[in-house]
C-alpha positions in Angstrom: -10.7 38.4 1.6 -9.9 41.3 -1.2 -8.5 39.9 -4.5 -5.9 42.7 -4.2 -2.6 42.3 -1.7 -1.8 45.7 0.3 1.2 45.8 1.8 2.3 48.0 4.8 5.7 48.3 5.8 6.6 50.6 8.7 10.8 51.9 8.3 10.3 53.4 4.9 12.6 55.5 4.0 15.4 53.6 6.0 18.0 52.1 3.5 16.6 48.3 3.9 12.5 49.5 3.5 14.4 51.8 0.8 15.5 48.9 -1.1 13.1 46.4 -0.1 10.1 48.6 -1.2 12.4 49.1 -4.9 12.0 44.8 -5.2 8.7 44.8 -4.0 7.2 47.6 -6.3 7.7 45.0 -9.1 5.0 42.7 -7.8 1.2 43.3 -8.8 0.3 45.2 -5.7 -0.5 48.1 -3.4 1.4 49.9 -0.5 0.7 51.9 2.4 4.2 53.2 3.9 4.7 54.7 7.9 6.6 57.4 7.5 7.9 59.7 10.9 6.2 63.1 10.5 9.9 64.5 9.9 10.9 62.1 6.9 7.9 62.2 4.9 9.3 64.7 2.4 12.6 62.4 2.0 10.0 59.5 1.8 8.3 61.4 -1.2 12.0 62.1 -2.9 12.4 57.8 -2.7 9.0 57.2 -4.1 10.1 59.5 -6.7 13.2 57.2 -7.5 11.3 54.2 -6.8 8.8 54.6 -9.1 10.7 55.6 -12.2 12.5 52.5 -11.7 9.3 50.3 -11.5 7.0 52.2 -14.2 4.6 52.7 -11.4 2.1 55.5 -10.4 3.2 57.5 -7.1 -0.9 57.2 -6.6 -0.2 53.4 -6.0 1.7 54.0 -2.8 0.2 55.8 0.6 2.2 57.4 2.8 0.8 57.8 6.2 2.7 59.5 8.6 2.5 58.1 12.1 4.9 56.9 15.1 6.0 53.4 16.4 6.0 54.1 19.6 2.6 55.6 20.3 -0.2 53.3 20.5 -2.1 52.9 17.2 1.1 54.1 15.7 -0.2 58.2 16.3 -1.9 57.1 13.0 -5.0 59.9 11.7 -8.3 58.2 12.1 -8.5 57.7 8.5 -5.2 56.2 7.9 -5.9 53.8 11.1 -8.8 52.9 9.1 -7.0 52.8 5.7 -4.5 50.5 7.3 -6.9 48.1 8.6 -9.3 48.0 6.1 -6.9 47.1 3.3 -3.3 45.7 4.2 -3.5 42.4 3.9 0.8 41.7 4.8 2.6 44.1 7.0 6.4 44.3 6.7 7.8 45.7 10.3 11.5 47.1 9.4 10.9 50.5 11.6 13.8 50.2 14.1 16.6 52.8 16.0 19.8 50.7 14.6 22.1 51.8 16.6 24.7 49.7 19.0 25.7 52.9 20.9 21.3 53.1 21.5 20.4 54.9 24.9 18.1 52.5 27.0 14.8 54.5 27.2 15.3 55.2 23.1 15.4 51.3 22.1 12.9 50.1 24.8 10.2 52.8 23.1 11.2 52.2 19.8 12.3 48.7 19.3 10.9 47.1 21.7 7.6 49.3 22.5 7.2 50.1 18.9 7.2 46.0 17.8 4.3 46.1 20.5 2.4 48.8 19.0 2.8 47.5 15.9 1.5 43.3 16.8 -1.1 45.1 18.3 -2.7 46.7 14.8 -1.6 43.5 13.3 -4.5 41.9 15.5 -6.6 44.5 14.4 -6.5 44.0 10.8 -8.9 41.5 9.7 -7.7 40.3 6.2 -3.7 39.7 7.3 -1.8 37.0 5.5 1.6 37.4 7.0 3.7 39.3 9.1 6.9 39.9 8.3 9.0 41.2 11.4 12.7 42.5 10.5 14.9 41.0 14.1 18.6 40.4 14.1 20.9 37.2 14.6 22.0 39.2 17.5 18.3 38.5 19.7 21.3 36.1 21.0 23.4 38.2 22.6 26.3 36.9 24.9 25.6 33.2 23.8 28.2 31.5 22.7 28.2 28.1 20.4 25.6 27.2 17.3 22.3 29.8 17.6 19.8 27.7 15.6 16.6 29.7 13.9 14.5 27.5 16.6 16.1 28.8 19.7 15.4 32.5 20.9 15.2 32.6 24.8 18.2 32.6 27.2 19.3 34.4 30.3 23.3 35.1 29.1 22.9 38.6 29.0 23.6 41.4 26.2 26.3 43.7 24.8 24.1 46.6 24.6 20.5 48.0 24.8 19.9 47.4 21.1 20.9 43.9 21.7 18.5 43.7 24.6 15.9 46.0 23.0 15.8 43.4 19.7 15.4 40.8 21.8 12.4 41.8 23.8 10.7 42.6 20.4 11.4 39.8 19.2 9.9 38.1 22.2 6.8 40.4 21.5 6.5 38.5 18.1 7.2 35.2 18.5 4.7 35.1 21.4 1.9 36.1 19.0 3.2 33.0 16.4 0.2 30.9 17.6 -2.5 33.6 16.9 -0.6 35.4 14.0 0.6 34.2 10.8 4.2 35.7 11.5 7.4 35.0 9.6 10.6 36.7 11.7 13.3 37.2 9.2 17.1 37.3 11.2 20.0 39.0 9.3 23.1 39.1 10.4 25.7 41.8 10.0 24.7 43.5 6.9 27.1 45.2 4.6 27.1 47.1 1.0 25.5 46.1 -1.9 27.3 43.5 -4.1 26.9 44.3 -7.2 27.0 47.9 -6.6 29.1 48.3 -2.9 26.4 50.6 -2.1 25.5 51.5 2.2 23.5 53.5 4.2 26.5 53.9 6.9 30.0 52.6 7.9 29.9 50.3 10.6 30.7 46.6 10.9 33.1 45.8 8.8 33.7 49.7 7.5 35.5 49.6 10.4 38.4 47.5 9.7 38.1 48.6 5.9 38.8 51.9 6.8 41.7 51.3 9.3 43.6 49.5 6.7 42.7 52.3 4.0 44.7 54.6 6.3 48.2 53.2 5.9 47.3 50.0 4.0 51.4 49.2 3.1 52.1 49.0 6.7 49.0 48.0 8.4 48.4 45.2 6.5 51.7 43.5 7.8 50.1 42.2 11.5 46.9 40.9 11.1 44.2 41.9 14.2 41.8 39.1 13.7 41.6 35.7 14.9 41.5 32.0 13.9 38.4 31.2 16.1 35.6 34.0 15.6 33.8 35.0 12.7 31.9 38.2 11.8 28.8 36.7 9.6 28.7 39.3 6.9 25.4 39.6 4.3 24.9 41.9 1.3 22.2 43.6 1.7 20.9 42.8 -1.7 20.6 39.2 -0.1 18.7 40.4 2.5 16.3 42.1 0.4 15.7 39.7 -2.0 15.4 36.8 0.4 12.7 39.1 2.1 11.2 39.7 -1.2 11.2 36.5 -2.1 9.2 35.1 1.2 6.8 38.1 1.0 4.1 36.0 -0.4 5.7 32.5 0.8 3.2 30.8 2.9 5.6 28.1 3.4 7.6 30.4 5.9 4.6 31.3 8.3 5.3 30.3 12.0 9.1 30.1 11.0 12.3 32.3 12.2 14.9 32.4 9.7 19.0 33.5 9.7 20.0 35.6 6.9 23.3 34.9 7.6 26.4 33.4 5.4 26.7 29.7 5.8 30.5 29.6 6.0 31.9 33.1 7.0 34.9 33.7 7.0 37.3 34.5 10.1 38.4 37.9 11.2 41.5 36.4 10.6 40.6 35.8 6.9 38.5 39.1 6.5 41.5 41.1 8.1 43.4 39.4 4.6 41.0 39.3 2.0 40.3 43.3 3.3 44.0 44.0 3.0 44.9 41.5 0.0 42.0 44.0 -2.2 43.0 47.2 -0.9 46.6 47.2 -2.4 47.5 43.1 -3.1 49.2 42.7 0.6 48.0 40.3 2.8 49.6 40.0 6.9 52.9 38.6 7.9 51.8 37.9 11.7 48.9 37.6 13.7 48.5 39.6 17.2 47.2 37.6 19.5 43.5 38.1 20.4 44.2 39.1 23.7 46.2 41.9 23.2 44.6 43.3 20.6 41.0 43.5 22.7 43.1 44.8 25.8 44.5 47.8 22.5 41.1 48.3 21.3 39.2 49.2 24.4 41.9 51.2 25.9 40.5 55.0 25.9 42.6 56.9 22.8 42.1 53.6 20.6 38.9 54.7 18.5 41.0 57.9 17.8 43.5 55.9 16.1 41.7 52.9 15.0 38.3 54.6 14.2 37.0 51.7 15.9 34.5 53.0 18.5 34.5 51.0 22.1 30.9 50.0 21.5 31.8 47.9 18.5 34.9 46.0 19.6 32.7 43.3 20.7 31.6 42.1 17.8 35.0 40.9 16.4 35.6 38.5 19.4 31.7 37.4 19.5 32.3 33.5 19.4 29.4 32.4 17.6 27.7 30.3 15.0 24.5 31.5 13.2 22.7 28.1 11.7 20.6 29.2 8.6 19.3 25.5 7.3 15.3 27.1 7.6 16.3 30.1 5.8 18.5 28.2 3.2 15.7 25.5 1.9 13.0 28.2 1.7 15.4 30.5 0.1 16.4 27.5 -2.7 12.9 27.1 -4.2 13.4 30.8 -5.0 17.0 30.4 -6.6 18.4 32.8 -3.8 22.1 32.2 -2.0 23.8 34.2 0.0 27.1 34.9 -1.7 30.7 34.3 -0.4 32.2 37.7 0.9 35.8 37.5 -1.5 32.8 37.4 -4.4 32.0 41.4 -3.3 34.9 42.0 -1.2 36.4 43.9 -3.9 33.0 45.9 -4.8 32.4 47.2 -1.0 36.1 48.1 -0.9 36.2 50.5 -4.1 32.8 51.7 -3.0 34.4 53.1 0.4 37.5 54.4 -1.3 35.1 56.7 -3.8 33.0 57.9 -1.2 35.2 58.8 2.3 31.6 59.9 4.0 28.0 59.1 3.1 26.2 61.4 2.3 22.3 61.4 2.7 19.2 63.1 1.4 
């Protein structure tokens, strides 16, 4: 076994390997980073950045450009080698995160790409842990409590990506007996909360900025509900509970929820959205009913700026049980925080910057 930990984590520069990699360079250790052919220049800007903020050598990091959903990952023969010879933890973040995600693009990519990627895992001969990046949504249209222990079902999916998560998933937590594999299970993740920085508006940018359009008047009828929740997480949390397990032994052959203990309801978000845009909170509720039937009819995402493909998620009745995640993540000092703690931070962070802007 060398003395020395190597990491490899496919995804960089994404915004979570992005961040990730930023907690990770703190630790006494070495990386190798997949990078797509196309990105690598971006991926040298991060390292950049990442390293002035560390103190550390860009010559401590390799970036090997290669492709998740070729076998071998389309690695050169000496980066294959490189990569087997030395990692000794791989962290697989490499994903197309997209709900609106063609089928043949998330089967090759998420799900072919996990396969590709177990594969090499076998092949590497010094491999402490596996970190594999899934989603609280591997449960697709269940409803009810999802507990870390559960993963397979027959009740269908929203979307490919949905689908395409779950089937890589499936790749992973079939090699659990032979592997020693730690699947990490975020839910929806938002900004930053100490900083309200994102990579993109989705999830709850959605409903942030409808009510930043006319926040006097569309504040007054609420559009969420009493009985669902959207599970929001920083994704600060995220990467520090996934920083904090990296060399965790204790959370080999688990699954674990990244996901907010009590989240609020849309009902509550819809306020606590409104109540920190400009102090107003809603008069009435519109029943669930009609306001799915509003969402999904065809001019809606022109007025809304909710897209079709994401109306689901507000009415997705379920329950995302973190206890595994929540005892590992103690011994580490690590909680997820309450949404109205950041609310405020995400909020002005979406006001100042009307479109993200990357590169």
């Amino acid at each position: 076994m060398p003395d020395r930990e190597t990491l490899f984590i496919t995804g960089f520069p994404g915004f979570i390997a992005n961040r990730l990699l930023e907690r990770l360079a703190r630790k006494d250790c070495d990386f190798i980073l997949l990078v797509q052919p196309a990105l690598v220049s971006h991926a040298f800007e991060q390292l950049e950045r990442i390293t002035q903020l560390s103190d550390r050598r860009v010559s401590e990091f390799q970036i090997v450009a290669g492709d998740i959903s070729q076998p071998q990952l389309a690695l050169a023969n000496a980066d294959l080698e490189l990569v087997q010879q030395t990692t000794t933890r791989v962290f697989h973040l490499a994903a197309v995160y997209d709900l609106a995600v063609p089928h043949d693009v998330a089967m090759n990519v998420n799900a072919g790409g996990t396969r590709h990627v177990v594969d090499l895992a076998r092949s590497i001969p010094n491999l402490r842990q596996f970190h594999h990046v899934s989603t609280c949504y591997v449960a697709g249209k269940r409803e009810g409590v999802i507990l870390e222990t559960e993963l397979k079902h027959n009740a269908g999916y929203r979307n490919f990506y949905e689908e395409s998560k779950y089937l890589a998933e499936l790749e992973v937590d079939s090699a659990k007996n032979d592997l020693p594999i730690t699947i990490h299970r975020p839910s929806v993740v938002c900004g930053d909360s100490q900083t309200g920085e994102t990579g993109k508006y989705d999830g709850v940018y959605y409903l942030i900025h409808y009510l930043l359009r006319w926040p006097s008047v569309l504040s007054l009828l609420n559009i969420g509900n009493h009985v669902v929740s959207l599970n929001l997480v920083p994704v600060d949390f995220v990467v520090d509970a996934m920083s904090a397990l990296a060399f965790d032994e204790r959370a080999i052959g688990r699954t674990l929820q990244l996901a907010d203990p009590s989240p609020l309801t849309t009902n509550q978000l819809f306020n606590a959205i409104a109540k920190s845009i400009d102090g107003h909170q809603s008069q009435i509720t519109a029943p669930a009913r009609w306001v799915r039937f509003f969402l999904m009819l065809p001019p809606s995402p022109r007025i809304t700026g909710l897209p079709h493909h994401a109306v689901p998620y507000f009415f997705v009745r379920q329950e995302y049980d973190s206890t595994q995640a929540q005892q590992l993540l103690a011994a580490h000092n690590i909680r997820c925080p309450p949404f109205v703690s950041y609310v405020d931070t995400i909020v002005d962070f979406a006001k100042r910057h009307p479109v993200i802007r990357h590169g």
